[in-house]
N, C-alpha and C positions, 0 to 999 in steps of 0.2 A: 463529608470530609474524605472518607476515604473514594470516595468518586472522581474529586477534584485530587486526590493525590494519582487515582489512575489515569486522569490528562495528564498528570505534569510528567509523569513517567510516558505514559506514551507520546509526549510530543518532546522529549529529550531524544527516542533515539533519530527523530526524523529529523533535528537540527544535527545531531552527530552525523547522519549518512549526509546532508548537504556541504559541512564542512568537510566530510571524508573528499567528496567526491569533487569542490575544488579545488584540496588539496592534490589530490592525484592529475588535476589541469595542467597546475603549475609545475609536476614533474615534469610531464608531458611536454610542458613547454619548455623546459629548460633542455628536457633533449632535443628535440626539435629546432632549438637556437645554436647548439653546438653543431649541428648539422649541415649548418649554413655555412655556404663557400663564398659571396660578396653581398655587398652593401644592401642587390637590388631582394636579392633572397630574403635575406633578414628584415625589411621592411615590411613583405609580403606576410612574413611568418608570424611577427610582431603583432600587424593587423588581424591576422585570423585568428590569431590566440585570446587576445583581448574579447574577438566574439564571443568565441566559447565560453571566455571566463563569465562577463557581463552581463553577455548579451544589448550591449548599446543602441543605440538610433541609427550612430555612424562612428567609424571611426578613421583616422586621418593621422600617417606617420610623417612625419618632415624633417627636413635634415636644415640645418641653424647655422652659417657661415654670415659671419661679417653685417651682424644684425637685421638678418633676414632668415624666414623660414620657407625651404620650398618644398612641396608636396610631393615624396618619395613611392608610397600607394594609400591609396582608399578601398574603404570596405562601406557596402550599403550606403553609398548618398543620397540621402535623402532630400538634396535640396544643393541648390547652387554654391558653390566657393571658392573663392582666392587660392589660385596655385602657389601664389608667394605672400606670404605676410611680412609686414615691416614693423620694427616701432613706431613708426608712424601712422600707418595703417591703425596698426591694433597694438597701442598702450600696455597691455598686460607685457607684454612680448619682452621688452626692458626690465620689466622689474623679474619674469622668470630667469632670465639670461644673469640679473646681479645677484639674485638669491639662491638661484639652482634648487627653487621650489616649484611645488606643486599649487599649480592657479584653478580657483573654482570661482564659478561663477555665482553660487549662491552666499558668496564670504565677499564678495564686492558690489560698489553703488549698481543698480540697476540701471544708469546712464552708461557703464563699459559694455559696449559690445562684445558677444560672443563671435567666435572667428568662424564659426559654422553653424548654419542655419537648425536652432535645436533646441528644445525646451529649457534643460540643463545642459552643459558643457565644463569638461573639467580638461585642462592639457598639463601632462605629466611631462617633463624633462628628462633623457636621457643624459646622465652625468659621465663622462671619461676624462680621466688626468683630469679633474677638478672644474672641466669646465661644461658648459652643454653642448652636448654633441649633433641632437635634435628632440624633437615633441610627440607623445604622443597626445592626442586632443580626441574628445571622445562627447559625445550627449546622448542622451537617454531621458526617455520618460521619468523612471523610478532612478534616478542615479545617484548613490548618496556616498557619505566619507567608505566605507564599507568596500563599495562597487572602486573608489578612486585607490582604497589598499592594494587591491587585487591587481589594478591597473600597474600601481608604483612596484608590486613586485615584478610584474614581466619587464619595466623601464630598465630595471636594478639588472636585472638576466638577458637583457639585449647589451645594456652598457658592457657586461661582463664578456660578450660574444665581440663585442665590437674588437675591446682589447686584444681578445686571441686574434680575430680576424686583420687587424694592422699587425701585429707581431709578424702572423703569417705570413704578410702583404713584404714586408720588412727583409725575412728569411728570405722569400722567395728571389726576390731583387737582388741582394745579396750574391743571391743561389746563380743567377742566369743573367744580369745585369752588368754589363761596362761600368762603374762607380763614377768613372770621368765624363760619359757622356751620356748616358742611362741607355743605349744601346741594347741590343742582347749578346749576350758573347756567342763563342764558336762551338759552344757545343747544343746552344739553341737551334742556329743555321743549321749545323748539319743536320737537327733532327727534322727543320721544314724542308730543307731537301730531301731529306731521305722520305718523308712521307708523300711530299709533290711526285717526285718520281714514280714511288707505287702508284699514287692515283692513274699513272698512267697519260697525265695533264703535259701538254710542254711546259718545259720547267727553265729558264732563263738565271744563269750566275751573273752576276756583277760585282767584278775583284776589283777595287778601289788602291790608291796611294798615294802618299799625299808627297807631292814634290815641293821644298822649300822650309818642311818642321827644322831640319838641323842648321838650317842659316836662320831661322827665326832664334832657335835655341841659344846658339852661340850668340846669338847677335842683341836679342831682346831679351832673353833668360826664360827658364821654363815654364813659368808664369803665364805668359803671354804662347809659349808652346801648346799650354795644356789650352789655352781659350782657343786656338789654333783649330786643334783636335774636336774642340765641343763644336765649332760651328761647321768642321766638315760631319761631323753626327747631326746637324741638325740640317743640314743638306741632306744626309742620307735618307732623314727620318723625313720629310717632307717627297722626297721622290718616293719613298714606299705609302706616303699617303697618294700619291696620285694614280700607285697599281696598287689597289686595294687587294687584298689577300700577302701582302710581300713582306716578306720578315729583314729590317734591315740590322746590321752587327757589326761590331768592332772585334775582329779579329787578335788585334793585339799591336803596342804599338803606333804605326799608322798606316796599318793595314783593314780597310774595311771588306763588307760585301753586303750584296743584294739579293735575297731569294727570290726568285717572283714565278710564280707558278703560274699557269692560265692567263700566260699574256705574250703575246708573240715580238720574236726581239726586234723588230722594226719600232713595235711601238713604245718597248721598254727604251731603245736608244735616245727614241726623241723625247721621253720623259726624262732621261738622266742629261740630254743637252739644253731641256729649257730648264732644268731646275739648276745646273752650273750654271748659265746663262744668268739667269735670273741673283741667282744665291752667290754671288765672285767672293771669294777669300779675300784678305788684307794680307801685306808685305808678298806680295808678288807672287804669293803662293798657289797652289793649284793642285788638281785633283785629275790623277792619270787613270784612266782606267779600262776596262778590257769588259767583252762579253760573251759567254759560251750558254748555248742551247742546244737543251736535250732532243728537238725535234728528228724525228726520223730515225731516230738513235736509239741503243738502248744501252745506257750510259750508268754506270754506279757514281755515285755521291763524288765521290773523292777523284775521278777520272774527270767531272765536268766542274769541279773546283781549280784543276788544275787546268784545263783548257783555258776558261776564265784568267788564270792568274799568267798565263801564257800571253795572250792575247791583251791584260793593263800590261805586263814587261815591254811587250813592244811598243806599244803608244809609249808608256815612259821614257821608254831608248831613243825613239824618235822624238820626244820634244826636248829632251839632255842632249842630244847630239846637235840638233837645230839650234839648240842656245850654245855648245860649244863653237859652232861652227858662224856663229853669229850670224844667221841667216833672219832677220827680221820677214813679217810679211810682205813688205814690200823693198826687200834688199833689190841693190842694184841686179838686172838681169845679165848681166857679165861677170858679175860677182857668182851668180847664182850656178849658170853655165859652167863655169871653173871647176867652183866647187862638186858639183853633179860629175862630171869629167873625173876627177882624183880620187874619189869614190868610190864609183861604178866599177870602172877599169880591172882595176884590183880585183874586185870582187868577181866580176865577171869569167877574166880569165883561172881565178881559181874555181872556179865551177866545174864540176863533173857532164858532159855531155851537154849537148844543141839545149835540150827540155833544162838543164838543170844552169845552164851559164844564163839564159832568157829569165829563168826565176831569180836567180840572185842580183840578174838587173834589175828588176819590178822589185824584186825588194829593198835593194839600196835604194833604189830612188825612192819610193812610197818615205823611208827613214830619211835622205836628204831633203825632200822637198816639204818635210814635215805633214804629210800624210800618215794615212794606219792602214787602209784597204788596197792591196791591189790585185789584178789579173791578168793571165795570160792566156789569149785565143789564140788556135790553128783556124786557116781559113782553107777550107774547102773548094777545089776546084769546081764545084759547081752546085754547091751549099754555103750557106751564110756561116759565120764563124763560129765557131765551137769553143765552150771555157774547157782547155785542159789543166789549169790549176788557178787557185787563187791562195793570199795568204792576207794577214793583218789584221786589224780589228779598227775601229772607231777612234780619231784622234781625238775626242774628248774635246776638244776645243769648242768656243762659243758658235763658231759659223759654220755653218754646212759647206765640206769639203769642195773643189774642183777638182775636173779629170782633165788630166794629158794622158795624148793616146797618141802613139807612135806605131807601124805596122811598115815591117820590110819581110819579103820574100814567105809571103804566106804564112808571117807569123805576125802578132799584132801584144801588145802590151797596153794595160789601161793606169795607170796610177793616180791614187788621190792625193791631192796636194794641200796644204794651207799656206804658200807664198803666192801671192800676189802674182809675181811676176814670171812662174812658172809655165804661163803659155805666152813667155815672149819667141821668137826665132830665135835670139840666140842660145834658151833653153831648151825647146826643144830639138833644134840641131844638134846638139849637145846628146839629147838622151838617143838621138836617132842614131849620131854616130859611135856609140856605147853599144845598144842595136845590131849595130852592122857588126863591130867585132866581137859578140856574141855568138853570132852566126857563123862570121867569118875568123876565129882567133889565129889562124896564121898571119893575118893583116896587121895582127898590133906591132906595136912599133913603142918601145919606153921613149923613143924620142918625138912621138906624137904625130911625123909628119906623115904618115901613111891614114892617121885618122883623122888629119886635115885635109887629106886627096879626100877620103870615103864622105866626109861632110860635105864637101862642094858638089859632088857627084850626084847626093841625094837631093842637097836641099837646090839643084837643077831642078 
């Protein structure tokens, strides 16, 4: 008698140290799940814990969307299985999804298949807001109600993780997120900027604007404003999937931009032309925009934002002036001529000096003839031409630009156009003789006939 009372005492405290010591598991695990920053963590975490507790055959986390389960991580497989399970597939799968129970295989006909290859198999349900969020599914030699408690308590403290984890997900959006177009706002950009730059990486801006919201606004109501806005964000968001590494944001407004680190801005352009291209607005709308890079430079945050936003002003300026001026692509070439002429002129002669009247030509004209880029070369008595300045940016338009290039007296101008009809003779005689009283501004004449001598003279 008293021998058998000395088993029962000494085999009480070896059941107390095993319960102690799964108890202290599950602390373990509970910190350990708090610990967890996304989905992929907590999966990971979830499976290894279960090892610890158990010790199973295998185990297998899945995440449950729209009566399907797909396999998030495994631990020890021991045999082949289904990365997605269906109600179809595997039967139990419905009845855990409408009961938010726990399925065992030794509590069902021996005709239901296990959904992993294993003597016993029990898949415990993660429950969040009342519905199943995903499985865990577990088999084991010895696996009994016991082993599936232990289990249901980590399901309980994953569910619990998941909660903070969307909360978090929620704030954080909240926190750095455009609400209108899920965007990142402006103080996300600057901080990819400001970290691009350190890396010491070229760093490429692209300052966005959308021409046409306020005639949408007035005209269709803000409704149709705010859909406006989403699908120039899903424009944005689509060009920074094509430069991998590129944070794109909503400024504010309908002000966007583009980070794009480690991608040089040749390539960034023809990414931001095929995806306008590709992606066109509705109600006539459209997207002006500008591009500044840090190469060669060594530029702060806010100096190469504003390059950027320099560089969309003038593509903007130049397609508002071109619609002012009602200059279609393929406006009449005497119409075009004219226009080119009342523009220039002006501009020219208010020019400071030969270098500074020659740029403000190339620059009206690049904004008349609906261009963004242009330059001007000195030629060399006995060297090939030299860029002494260039200015504009990209007109954002669907078709890749043309150049009119005009060169009187050893000075030469290139400008890029999007009319059609910009390399007719009567346009470029026009820009030639623009040209000439650059060079020559005693020759002007407000009544025009001294710069109809100089246009015959050239285009001899």
């Amino acid at each position: 008698m008293d021998d058998d009372n000395d088993v029962s005492r000494r085999a009480r405290p070896r059941r107390a140290l095993t319960s102690v010591s799964r108890v202290g598991l599950v602390a373990l695990v509970a910190r350990r799940l708090r610990g967890c920053q996304d989905i992929g963590e907590l999966a990971q975490v979830v499976a290894e814990c279960v090892v610890e507790l158990v010790r199973p055959h295998q185990v297998v986390v899945s995440r449950v969307n729209d009566d399907r389960a797909s396999v998030l991580w495994s631990v020890r497989p021991a045999g082949p299985f289904d990365e997605v399970w269906t109600t179809a597939s595997w039967p139990p799968l419905r009845q855990i999804l409408d009961d938010r129970a726990t399925w065992r295989s030794w509590q069902t006909p021996s005709t239901v298949p296990a959904p992993l290859d294993g003597p016993v198999a029990a898949s415990i349900p993660m429950v969040v807001n009342t519905a199943v969020w995903g499985l865990v599914t577990v088999t084991g030699e010895q696996f009994d109600d016991d082993d599936v408690a232990f289990v249901e308590i980590v399901a309980a403290l994953a569910a619990a993780a998941l909660v903070r984890l969307d909360f978090d997900h929620q704030v954080q959006h909240m926190l750095v997120e455009d609400p209108l177009t899920g965007l990142a706002d402006r103080r996300v950009a600057d901080a990819a900027a400001d970290a691009a730059l350190d890396s010491g990486t070229e760093t490429c801006i692209v300052m966005c604007d959308v021409d046409g919201l306020k005639q949408v606004n007035d005209q269709l109501g803000h409704g149709e404003g705010d859909e406006l806005l989403r699908l120039v964000g899903d424009a944005l968001r689509r060009a920074a999937e094509a430069l991998p590494g590129s944070t794109a944001a909503r400024i504010g407004g309908d002000e966007f931009c583009l980070v794009v680190p480690g991608w040089p801005k040749d390539i960034v352009v023809n990414a931001m032309v095929e995806t306008i291209d590709t992606y066109p607005l509705p109600h006539d709308a459209a997207i002006s925009w500008g591009v500044a890079s840090s190469l060669g430079e060594r530029v702060t945050v806010s100096s190469l934002f504003r390059a950027a936003d320099f560089a969309q002003y003038h593509v903007k300026r130049a397609r508002a002036r071109r619609r002012q001026l009602a200059l279609p692509r393929a406006a009449d070439p005497a119409t075009t001529a004219q226009q080119l002429l009342s523009r220039a002129i002006p501009a020219v002669v208010a020019g400071r000096g030969e270098l500074g009247r020659v740029c403000a030509l190339a620059a009206t004209s690049a904004d008349t003839l609906g261009g963004g880029e242009w330059t001007v070369l000195r030629n060399g008595a006995d060297s090939p031409p030299m860029v002494v300045a260039r200015g504009g940016s990209p007109s954002g338009d669907e078709e890749p630009p043309a150049t009119v290039s005009v060169a009187i007296d050893g000075w030469q101008i290139e400008v890029d156009t999007s009319i059609e009809t910009s390399q007719h003779p009567d346009v470029t005689n026009s820009l030639r003789a623009a040209m000439y009283i650059a060079l020559h501004p005693q020759v002007s004449d407000p009544s025009g006939s001294s710069v109809d001598r100089h246009v015959g003279a050239e285009g001899a």
